[in-house]
C-alpha positions as a LaTeX table, in Angstrom:
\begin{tabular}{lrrr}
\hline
Residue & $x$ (\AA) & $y$ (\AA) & $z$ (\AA) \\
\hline
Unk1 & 0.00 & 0.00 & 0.00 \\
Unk2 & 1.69 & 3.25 & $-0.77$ \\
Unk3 & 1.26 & 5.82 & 1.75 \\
Unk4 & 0.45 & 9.42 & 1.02 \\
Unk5 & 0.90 & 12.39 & 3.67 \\
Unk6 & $-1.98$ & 14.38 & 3.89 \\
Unk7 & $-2.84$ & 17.82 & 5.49 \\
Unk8 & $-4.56$ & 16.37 & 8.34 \\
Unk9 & $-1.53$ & 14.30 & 9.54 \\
Unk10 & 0.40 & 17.42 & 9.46 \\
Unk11 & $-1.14$ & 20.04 & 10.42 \\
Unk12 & $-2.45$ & 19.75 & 13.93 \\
Unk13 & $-1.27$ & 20.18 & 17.42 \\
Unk14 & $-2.09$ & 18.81 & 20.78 \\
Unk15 & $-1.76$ & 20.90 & 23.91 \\
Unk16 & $-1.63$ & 19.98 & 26.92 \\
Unk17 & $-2.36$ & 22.57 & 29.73 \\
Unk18 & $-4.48$ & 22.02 & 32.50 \\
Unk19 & $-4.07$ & 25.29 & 34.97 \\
Unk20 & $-5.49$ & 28.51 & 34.29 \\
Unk21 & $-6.44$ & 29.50 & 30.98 \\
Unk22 & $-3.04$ & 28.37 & 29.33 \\
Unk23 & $-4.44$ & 26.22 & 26.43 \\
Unk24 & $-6.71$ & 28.35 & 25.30 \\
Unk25 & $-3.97$ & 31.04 & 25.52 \\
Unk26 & $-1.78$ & 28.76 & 22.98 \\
Unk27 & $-4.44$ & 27.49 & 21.26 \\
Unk28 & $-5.45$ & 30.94 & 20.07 \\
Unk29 & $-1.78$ & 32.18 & 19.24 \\
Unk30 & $-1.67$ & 29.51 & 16.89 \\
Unk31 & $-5.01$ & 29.62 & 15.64 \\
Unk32 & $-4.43$ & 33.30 & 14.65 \\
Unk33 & $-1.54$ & 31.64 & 12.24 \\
Unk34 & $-4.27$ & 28.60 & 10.66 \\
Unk35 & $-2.57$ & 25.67 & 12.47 \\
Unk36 & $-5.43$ & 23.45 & 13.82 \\
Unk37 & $-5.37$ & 22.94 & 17.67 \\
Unk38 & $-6.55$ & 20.58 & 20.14 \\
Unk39 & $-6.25$ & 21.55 & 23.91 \\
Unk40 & $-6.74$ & 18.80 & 26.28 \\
Unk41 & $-7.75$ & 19.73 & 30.25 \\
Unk42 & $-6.31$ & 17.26 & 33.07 \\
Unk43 & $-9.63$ & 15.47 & 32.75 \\
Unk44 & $-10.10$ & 14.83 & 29.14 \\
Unk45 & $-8.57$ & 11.36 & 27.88 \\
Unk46 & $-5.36$ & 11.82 & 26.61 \\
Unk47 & $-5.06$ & 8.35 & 25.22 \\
Unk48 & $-8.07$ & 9.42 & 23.00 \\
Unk49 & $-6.06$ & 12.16 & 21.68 \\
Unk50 & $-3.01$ & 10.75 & 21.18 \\
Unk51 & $-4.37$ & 8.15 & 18.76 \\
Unk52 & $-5.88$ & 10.55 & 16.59 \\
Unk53 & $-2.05$ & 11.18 & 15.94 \\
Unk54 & $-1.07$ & 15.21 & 16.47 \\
Unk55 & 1.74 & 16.30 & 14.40 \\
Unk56 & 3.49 & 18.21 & 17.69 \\
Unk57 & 2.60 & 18.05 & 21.16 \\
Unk58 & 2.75 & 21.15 & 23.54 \\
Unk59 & 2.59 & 20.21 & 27.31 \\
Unk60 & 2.99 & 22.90 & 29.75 \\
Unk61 & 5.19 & 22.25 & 33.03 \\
Unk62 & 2.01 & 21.64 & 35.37 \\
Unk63 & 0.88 & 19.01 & 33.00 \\
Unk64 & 3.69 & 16.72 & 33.26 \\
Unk65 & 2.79 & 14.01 & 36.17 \\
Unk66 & 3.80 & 10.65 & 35.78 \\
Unk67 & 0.30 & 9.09 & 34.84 \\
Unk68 & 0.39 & 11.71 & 31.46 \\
Unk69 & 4.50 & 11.55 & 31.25 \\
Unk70 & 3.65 & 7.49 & 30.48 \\
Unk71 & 0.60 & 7.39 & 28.73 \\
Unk72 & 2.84 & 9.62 & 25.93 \\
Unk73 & 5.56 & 6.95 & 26.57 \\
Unk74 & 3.21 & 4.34 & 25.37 \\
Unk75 & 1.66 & 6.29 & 22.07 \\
Unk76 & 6.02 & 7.22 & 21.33 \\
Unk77 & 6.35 & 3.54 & 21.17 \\
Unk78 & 4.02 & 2.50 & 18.77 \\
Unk79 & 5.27 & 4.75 & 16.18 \\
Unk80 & 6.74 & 3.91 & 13.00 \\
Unk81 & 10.68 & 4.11 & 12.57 \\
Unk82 & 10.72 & 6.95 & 10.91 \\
Unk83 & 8.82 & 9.39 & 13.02 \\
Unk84 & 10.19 & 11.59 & 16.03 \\
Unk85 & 7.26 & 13.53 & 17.34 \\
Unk86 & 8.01 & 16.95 & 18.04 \\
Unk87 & 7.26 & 17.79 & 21.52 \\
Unk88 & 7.57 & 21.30 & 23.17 \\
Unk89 & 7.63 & 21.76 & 27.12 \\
Unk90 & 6.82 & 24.84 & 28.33 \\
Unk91 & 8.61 & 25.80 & 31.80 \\
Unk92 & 8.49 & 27.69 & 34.58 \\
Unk93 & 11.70 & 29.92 & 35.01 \\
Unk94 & 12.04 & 28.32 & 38.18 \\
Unk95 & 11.76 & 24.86 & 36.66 \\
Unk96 & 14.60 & 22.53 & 37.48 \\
Unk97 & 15.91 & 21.95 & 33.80 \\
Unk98 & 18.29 & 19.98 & 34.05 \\
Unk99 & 16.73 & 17.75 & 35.99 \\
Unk100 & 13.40 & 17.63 & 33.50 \\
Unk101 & 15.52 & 17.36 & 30.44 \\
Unk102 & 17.17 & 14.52 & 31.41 \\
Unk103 & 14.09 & 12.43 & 33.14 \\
Unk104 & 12.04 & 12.97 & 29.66 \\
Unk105 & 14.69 & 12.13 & 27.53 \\
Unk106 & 14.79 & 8.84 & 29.33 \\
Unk107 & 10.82 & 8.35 & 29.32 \\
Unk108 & 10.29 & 9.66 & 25.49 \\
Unk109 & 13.68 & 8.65 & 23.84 \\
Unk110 & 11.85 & 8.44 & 20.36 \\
Unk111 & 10.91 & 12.54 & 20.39 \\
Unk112 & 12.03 & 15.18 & 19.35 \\
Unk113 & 12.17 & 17.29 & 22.60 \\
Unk114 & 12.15 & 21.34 & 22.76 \\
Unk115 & 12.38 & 23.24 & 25.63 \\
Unk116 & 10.95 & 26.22 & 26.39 \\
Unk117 & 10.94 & 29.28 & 29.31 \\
Unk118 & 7.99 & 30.70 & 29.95 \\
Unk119 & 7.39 & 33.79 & 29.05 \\
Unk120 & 7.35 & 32.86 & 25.42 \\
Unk121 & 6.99 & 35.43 & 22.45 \\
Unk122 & 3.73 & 34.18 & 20.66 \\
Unk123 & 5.98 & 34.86 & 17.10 \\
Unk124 & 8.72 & 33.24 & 18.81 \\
Unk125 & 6.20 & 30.12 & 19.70 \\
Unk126 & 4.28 & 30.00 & 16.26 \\
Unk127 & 7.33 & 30.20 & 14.47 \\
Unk128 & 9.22 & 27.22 & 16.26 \\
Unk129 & 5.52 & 25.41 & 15.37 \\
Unk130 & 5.49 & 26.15 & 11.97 \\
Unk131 & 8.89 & 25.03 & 11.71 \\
Unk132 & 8.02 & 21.76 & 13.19 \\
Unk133 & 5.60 & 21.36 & 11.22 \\
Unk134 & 7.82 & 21.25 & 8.32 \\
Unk135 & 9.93 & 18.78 & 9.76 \\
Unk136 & 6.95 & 16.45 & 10.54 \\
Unk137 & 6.37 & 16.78 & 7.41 \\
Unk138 & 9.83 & 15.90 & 6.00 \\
Unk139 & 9.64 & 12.74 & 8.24 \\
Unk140 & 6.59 & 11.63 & 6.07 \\
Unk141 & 8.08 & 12.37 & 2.67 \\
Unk142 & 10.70 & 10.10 & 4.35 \\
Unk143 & 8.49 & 7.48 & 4.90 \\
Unk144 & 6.46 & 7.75 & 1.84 \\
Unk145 & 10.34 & 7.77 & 0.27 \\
Unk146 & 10.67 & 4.08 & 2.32 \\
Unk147 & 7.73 & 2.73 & 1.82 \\
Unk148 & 7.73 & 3.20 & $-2.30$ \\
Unk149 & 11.43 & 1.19 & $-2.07$ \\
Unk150 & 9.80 & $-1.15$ & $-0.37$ \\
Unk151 & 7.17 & $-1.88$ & $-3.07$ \\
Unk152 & 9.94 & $-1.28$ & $-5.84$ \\
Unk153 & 12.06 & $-4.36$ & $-4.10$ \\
Unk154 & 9.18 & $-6.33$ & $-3.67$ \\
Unk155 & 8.07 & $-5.81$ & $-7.83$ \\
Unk156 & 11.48 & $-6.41$ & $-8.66$ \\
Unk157 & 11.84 & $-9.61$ & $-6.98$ \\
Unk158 & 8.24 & $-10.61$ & $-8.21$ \\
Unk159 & 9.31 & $-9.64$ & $-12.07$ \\
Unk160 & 13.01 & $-11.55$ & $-11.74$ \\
Unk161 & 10.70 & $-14.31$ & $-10.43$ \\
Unk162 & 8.40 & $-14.40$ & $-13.09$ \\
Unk163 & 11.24 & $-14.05$ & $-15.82$ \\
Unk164 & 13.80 & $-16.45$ & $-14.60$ \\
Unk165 & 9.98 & $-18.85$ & $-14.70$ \\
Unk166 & 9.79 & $-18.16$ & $-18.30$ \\
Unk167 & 13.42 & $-18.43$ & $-18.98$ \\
Unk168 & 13.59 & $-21.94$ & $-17.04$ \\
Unk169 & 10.26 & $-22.95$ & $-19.24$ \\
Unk170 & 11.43 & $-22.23$ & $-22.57$ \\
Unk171 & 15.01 & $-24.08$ & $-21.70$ \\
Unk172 & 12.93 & $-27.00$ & $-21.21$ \\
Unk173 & 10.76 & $-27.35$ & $-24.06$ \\
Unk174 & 12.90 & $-25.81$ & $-26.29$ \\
Unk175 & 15.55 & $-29.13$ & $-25.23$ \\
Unk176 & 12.67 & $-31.34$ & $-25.58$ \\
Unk177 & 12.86 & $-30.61$ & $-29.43$ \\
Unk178 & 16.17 & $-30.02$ & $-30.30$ \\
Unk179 & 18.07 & $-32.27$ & $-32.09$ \\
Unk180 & 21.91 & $-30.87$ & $-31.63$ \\
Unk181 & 23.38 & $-28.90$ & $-29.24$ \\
Unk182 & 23.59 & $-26.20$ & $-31.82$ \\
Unk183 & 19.68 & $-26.50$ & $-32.48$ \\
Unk184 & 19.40 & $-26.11$ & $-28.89$ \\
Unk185 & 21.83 & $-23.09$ & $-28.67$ \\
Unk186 & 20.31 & $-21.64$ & $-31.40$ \\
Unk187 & 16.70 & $-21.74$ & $-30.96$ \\
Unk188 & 16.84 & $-21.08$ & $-27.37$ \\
Unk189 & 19.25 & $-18.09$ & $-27.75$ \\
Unk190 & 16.34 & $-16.68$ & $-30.32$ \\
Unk191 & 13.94 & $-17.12$ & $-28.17$ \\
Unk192 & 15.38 & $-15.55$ & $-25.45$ \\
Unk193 & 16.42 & $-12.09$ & $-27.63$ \\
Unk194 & 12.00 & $-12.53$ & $-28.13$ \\
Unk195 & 11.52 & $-12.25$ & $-24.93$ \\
Unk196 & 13.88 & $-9.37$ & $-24.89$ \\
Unk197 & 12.56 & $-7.23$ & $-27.34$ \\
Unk198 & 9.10 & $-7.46$ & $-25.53$ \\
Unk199 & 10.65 & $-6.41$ & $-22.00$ \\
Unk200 & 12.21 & $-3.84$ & $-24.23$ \\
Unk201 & 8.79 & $-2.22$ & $-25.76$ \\
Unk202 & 7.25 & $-2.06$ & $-22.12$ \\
Unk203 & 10.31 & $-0.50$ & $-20.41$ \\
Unk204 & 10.30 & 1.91 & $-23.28$ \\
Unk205 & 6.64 & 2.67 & $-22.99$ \\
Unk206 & 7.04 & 3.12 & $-19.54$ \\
Unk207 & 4.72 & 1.23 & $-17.17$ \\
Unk208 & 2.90 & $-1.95$ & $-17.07$ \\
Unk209 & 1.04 & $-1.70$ & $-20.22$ \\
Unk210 & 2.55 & $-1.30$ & $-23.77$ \\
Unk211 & 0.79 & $-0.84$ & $-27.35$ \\
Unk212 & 0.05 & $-4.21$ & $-29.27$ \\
Unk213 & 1.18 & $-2.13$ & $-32.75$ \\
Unk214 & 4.34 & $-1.77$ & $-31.25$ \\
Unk215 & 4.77 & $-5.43$ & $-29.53$ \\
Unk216 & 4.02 & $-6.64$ & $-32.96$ \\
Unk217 & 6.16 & $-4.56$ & $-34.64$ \\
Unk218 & 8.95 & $-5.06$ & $-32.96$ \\
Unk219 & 8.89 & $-8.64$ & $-32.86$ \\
Unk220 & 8.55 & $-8.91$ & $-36.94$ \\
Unk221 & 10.82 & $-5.85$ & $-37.68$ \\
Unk222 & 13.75 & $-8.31$ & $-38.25$ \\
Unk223 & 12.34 & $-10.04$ & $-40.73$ \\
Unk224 & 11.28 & $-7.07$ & $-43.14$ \\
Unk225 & 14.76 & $-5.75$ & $-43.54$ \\
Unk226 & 16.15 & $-4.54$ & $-47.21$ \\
Unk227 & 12.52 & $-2.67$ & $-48.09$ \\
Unk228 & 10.91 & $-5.58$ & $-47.92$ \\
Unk229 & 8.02 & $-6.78$ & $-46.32$ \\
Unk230 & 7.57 & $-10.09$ & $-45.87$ \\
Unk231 & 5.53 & $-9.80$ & $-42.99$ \\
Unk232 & 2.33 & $-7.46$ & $-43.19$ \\
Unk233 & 0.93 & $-6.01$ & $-39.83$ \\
Unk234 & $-2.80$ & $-4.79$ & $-39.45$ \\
Unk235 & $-4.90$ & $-3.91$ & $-36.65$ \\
Unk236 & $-6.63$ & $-0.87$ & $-34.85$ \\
Unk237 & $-4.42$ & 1.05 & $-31.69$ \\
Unk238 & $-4.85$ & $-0.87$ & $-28.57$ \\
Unk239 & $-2.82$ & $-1.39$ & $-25.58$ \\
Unk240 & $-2.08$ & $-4.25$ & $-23.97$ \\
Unk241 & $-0.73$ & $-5.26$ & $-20.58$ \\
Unk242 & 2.76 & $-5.92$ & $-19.86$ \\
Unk243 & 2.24 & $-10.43$ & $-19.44$ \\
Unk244 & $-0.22$ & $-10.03$ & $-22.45$ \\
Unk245 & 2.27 & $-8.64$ & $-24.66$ \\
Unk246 & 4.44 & $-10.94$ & $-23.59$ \\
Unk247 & 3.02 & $-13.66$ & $-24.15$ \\
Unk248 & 1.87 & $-12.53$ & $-28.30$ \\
Unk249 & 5.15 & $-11.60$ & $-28.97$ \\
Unk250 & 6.70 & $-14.89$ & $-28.06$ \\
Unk251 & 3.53 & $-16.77$ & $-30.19$ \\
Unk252 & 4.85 & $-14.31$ & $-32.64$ \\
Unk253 & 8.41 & $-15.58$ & $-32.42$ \\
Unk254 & 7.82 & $-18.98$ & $-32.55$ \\
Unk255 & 5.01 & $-18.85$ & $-35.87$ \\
Unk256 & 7.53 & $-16.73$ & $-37.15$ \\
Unk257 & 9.80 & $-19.50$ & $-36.88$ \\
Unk258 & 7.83 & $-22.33$ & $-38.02$ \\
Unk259 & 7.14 & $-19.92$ & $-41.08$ \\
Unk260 & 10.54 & $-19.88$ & $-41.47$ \\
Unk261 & 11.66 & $-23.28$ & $-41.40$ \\
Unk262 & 8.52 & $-24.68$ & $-43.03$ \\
Unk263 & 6.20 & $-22.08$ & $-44.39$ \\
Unk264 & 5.12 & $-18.98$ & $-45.93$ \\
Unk265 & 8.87 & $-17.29$ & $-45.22$ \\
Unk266 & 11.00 & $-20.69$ & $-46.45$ \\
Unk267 & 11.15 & $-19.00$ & $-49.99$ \\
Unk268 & 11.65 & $-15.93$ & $-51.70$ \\
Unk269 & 7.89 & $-15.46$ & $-52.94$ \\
Unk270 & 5.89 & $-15.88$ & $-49.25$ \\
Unk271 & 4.20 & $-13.70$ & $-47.17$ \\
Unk272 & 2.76 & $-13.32$ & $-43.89$ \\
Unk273 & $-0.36$ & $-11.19$ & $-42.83$ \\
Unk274 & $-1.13$ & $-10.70$ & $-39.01$ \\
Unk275 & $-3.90$ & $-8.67$ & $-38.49$ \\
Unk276 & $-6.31$ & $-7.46$ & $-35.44$ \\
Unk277 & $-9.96$ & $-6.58$ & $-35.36$ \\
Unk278 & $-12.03$ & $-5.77$ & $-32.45$ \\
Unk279 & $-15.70$ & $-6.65$ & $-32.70$ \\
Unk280 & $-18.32$ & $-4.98$ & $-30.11$ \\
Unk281 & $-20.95$ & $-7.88$ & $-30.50$ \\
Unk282 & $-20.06$ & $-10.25$ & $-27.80$ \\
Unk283 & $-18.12$ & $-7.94$ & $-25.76$ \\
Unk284 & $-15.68$ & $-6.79$ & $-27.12$ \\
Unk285 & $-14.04$ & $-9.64$ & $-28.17$ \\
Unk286 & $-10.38$ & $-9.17$ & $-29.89$ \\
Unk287 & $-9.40$ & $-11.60$ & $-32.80$ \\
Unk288 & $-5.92$ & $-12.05$ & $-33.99$ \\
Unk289 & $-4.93$ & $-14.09$ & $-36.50$ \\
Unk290 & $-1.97$ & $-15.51$ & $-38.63$ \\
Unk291 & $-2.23$ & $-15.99$ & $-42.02$ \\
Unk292 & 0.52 & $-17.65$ & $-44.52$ \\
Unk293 & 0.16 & $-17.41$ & $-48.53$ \\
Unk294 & 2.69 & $-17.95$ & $-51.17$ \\
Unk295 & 4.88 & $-20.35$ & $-49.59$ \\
Unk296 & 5.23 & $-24.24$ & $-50.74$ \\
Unk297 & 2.05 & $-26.72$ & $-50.06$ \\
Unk298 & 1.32 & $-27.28$ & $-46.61$ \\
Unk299 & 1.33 & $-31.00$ & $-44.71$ \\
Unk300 & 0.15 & $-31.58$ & $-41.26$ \\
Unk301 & 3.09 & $-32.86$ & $-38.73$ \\
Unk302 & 3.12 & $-36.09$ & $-37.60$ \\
Unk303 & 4.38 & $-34.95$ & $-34.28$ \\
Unk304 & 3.15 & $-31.52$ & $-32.31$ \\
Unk305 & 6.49 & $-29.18$ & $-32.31$ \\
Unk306 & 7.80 & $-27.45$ & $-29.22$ \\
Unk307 & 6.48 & $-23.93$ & $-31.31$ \\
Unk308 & 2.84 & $-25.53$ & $-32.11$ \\
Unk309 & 2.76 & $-26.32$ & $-28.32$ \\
Unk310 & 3.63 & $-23.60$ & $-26.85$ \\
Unk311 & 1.72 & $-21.11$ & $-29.24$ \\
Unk312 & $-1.87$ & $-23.42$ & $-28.94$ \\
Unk313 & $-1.23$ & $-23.49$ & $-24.72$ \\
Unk314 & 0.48 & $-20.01$ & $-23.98$ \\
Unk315 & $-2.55$ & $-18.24$ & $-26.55$ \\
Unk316 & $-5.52$ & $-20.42$ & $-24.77$ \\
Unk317 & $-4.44$ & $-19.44$ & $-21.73$ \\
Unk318 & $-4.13$ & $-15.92$ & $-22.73$ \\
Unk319 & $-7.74$ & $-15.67$ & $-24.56$ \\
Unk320 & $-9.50$ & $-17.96$ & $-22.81$ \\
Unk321 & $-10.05$ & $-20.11$ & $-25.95$ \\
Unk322 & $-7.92$ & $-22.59$ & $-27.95$ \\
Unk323 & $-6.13$ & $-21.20$ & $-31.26$ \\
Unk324 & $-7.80$ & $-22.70$ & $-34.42$ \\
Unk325 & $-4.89$ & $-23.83$ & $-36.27$ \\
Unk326 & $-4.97$ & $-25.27$ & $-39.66$ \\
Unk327 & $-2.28$ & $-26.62$ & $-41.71$ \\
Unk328 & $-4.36$ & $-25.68$ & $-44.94$ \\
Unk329 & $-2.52$ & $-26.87$ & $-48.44$ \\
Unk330 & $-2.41$ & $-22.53$ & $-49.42$ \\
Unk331 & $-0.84$ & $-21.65$ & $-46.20$ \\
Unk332 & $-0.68$ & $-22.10$ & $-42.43$ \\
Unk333 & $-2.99$ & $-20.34$ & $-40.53$ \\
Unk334 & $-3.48$ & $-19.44$ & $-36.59$ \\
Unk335 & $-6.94$ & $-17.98$ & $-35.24$ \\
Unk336 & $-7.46$ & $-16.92$ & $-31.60$ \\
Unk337 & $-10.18$ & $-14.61$ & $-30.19$ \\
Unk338 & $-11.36$ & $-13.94$ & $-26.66$ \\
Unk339 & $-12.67$ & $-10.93$ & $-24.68$ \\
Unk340 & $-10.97$ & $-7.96$ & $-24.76$ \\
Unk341 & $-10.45$ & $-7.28$ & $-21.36$ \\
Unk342 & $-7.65$ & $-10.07$ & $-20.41$ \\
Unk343 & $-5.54$ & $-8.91$ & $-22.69$ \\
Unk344 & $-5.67$ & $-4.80$ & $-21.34$ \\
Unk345 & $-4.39$ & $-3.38$ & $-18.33$ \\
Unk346 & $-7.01$ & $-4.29$ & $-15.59$ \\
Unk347 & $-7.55$ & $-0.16$ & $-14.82$ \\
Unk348 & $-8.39$ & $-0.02$ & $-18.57$ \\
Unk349 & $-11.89$ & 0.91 & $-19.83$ \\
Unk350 & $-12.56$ & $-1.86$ & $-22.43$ \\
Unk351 & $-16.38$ & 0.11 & $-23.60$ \\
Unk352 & $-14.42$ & 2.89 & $-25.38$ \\
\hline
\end{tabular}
């Protein structure tokens, strides 16, 4: 959860004065200056106030006995690490300071303590405030500062996870198929630059979501080099999340392959149309498809390739539906379509 200072952690303080008309002395000093105030008589509950959280504390020298002294104690230890409540006492100039300094620094060892001599200036005393509020203030953006690293470790970890998974998965099946160490070098090397380039397009499009003209351009760029293109891209502007695109550009990789060794892109003459649509009548549902013309006849396998695999499982689990593949005599072809929305970022309106 990231945490956000707001003005009401900030910009209150809780006085403590119980004789005469002290608190509402202070609490009108700095009301005059638009810093919110709560003043607290000896028989209010303290406790009650301290867990609404005040930004400072301002306790006067009468109000310090040892049943208010420890019930402070208590609310300084539950804070966070990174907070060190201001707290102003306000003496006597008879008060024993030495003495007072050094039994509160013992008692509240997580505060900031400031000591005062009554008279005070009222600019003298709203200034030191203000200023404390500030560096309340600065201990949030700390926190806030803490707290963010936190969650950037913690995504880190759970994206190294997630890649070393894919990594470790496409070692496996890509071994599973190969027939020499150099096939296995080879095709698993490729694969992995796929899976680069797709890290690549989100990192450069800065977030968790990345545009599917750009995954798929990316991915097929190599392959229409020299003016040519072999492979033709179609499809309306949508964006896709960052496991989504993923997962389409490796598909992409792998057909692209297949094409290579067996289909459309084997000879000089074949091309390759992937295109796109969206269609609003059950949904919308998106529908991508692969589509292979001009390359020699087409025969259906007698085995399932690691590619054919990994393309019908990683795209059903994607869409929610199998691929429709077809080894077709013309050309290879690859069909998928499911609902929009598990393919977009989750904070994405799909009805535009």
């Amino acid at each position: 959860m990231n945490t956000v200072a707001t003005e009401s952690e900030l910009d209150w303080v809780l006085v403590l004065a119980p004789f005469r008309k002290d608190a509402e002395y202070i609490a009108a000093s700095l009301r005059e200056q638009a810093v919110e105030v709560q003043a607290v008589k000896a028989d209010e509950d303290l406790v009650q106030h301290l867990a609404s959280s005040p930004g400072i504390i301002v306790i006067t020298h009468e109000a310090l006995s040892s049943e208010v002294v420890g019930k402070i104690a208590e609310h300084l230890a539950e804070q966070a690490g990174w907070s060190e409540v201001p707290i102003f006492i306000l003496l006597e100039r008879s008060a024993p300071v030495a003495r007072i300094r050094n039994q509160l620094q013992a008692s509240w060892p997580d505060a900031r303590l400031l000591f005062h001599t009554r008279p005070i200036a009222p600019l003298e005393f709203v200034n030191a405030i203000q200023s404390n509020l500030l560096v309340r203030m600065r201990q949030r953006q700390v926190r806030d500062s803490l707290e963010r690293e936190r969650e950037l470790r913690l995504e880190l970890n759970h994206r190294v996870k997630n890649i070393l998974a894919s990594v470790s998965s496409i070692f496996r099946m890509t071994q599973r198929g190969a027939l020499s160490v150099d096939d296995l070098a080879s095709d698993f090397t490729n694969r992995l630059q796929a899976l680069s380039n797709v890290h690549t397009a989100v990192f450069e499009a800065g977030g968790e979501e990345v545009s599917l003209s750009d995954v798929v351009g990316l991915t097929v760029s190599p392959y229409n080099s020299d003016g040519m293109s072999r492979i033709n891209v179609s499809g309306p502007e949508i964006t896709v999340s960052r496991d989504a695109g993923t997962t389409i550009a490796l598909c992409l990789h792998e057909l692209i392959t297949n094409a290579i060794k067996y289909g459309a892109l084997s000879g000089p003459g074949g091309t390759v149309e992937v295109a796109w649509t969206i269609a609003e009548a059950a949904g919308p549902n998106l529908y991508l498809n692969w589509i292979e013309a001009g390359g020699p006849p087409v025969r259906e396998p007698t085995r399932q390739g690691y590619g054919t695999r990994y393309v019908r499982s990683a795209l059903g689990s994607l869409f929610g539906s199998l691929p429709d593949i077809t080894f077709a005599a013309d050309g290879f072809r690859c069909s998928v379509s499911g609902s929009l929305s598990r393919v977009t970022p989750r904070n994405q309106d799909t009805s535009d």
